[in-house]
Rosetta silent file (secondary structure, phi, psi, omega in degrees, C-alpha in Angstrom):
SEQUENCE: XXXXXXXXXXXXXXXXXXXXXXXXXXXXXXXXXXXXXXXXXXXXXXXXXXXXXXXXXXXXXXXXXXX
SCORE:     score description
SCORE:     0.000 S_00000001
   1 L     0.000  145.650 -174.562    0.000    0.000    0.000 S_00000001
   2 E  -159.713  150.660  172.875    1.255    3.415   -0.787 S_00000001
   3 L   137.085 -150.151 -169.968    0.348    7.003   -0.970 S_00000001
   4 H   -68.567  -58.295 -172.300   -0.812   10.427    0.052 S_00000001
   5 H   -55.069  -17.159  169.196   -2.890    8.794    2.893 S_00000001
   6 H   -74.987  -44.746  163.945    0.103    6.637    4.121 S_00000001
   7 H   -43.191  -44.448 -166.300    2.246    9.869    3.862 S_00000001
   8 H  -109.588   11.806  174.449    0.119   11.484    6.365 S_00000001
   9 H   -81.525  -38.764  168.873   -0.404    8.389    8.380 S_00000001
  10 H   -51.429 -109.107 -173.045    3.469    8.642    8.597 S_00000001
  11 H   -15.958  -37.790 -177.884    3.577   12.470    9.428 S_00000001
  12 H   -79.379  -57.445  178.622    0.855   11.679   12.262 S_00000001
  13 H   -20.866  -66.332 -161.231    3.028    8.853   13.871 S_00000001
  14 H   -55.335  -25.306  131.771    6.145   11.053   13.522 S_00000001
  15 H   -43.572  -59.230  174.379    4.323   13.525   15.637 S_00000001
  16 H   -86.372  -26.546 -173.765    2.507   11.832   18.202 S_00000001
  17 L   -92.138   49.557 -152.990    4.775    8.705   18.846 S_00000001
  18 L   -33.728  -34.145 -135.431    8.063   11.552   19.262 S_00000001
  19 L   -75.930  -26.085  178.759   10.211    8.200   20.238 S_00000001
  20 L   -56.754  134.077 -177.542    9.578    7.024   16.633 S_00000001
  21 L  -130.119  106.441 -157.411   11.336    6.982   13.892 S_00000001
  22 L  -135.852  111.203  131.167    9.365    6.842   10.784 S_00000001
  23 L    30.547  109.979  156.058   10.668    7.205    7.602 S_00000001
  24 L   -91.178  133.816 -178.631    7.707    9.432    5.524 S_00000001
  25 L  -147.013  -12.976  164.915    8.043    7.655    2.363 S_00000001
  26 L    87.567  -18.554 -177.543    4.437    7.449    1.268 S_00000001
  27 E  -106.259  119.843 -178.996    5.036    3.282    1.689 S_00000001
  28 L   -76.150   77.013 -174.935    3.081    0.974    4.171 S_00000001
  29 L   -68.531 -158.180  173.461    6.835   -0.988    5.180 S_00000001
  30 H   -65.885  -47.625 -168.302    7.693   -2.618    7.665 S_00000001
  31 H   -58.608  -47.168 -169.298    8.847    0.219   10.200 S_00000001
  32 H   -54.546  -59.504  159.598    5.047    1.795    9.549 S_00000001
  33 H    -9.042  -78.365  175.896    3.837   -1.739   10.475 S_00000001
  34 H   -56.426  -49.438 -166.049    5.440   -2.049   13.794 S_00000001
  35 H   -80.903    3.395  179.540    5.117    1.074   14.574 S_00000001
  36 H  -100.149  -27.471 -176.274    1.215    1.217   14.287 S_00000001
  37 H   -64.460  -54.063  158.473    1.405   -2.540   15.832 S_00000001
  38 H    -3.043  -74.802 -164.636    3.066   -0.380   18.703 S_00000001
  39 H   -58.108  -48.932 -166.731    0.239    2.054   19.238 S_00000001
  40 H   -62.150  -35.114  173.893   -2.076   -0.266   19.394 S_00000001
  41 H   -73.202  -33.585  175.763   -0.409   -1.994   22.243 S_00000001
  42 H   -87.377   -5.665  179.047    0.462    0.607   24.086 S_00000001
  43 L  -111.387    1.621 -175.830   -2.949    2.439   23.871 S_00000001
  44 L    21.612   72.715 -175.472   -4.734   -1.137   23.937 S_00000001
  45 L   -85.491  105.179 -172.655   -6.480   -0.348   20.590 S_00000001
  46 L  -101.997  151.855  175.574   -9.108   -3.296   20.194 S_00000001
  47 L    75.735   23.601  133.599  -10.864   -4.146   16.742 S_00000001
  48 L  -142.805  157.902 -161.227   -8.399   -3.966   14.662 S_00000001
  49 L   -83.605  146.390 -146.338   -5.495   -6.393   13.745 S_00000001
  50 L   -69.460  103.581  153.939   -1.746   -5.819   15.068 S_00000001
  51 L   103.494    0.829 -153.644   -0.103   -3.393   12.637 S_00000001
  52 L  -126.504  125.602 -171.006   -3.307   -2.704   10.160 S_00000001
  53 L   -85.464   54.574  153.615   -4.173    1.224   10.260 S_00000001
  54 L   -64.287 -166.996 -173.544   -7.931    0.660   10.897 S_00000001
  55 H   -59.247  -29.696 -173.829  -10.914    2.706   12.497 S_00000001
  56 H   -77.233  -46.662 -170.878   -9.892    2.025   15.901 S_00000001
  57 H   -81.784    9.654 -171.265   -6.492    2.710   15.591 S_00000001
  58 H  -104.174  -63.967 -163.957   -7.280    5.963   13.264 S_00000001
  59 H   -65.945  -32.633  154.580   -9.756    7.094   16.014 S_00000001
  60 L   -99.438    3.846  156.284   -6.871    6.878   18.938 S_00000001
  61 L   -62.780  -56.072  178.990   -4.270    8.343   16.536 S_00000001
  62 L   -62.728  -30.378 -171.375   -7.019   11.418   16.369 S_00000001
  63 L   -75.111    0.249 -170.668   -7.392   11.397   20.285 S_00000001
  64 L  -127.647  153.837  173.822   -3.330   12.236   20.677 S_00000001
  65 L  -139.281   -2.290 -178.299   -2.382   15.431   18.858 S_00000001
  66 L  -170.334  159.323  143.563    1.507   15.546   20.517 S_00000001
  67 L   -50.044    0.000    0.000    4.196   13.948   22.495 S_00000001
């Protein structure tokens, strides 16, 4: 997966997770992976599967606006 929306899915990580360090590249790798599987764990994001930028994890991604 690639694109604008991965680009700013990037840009919000790099913002809200400061400790992160991820790459904007517009490409859903690996590091974007982990690092959304991350969120989820540490924010115990239920309903959606480890590393997959679904509603739940877009709706506590919206809930953080900074580090």
């Amino acid at each position: 997966m690639s694109g604008p929306d991965v680009t700013a899915l990037q840009q919000k990580l790099s913002v809200v997770v400061c400790w992160a360090s991820v790459p904007v590249t517009g490409l859903y790798d690996d590091t974007t992976v982990n690092t959304v599987g991350y969120v989820q764990w540490i924010w115990d994001v239920k309903g959606d599967k480890r590393g997959v930028f679904g509603p739940n994890t877009r709706a506590a991604l919206e809930k953080h606006s900074a580090c």
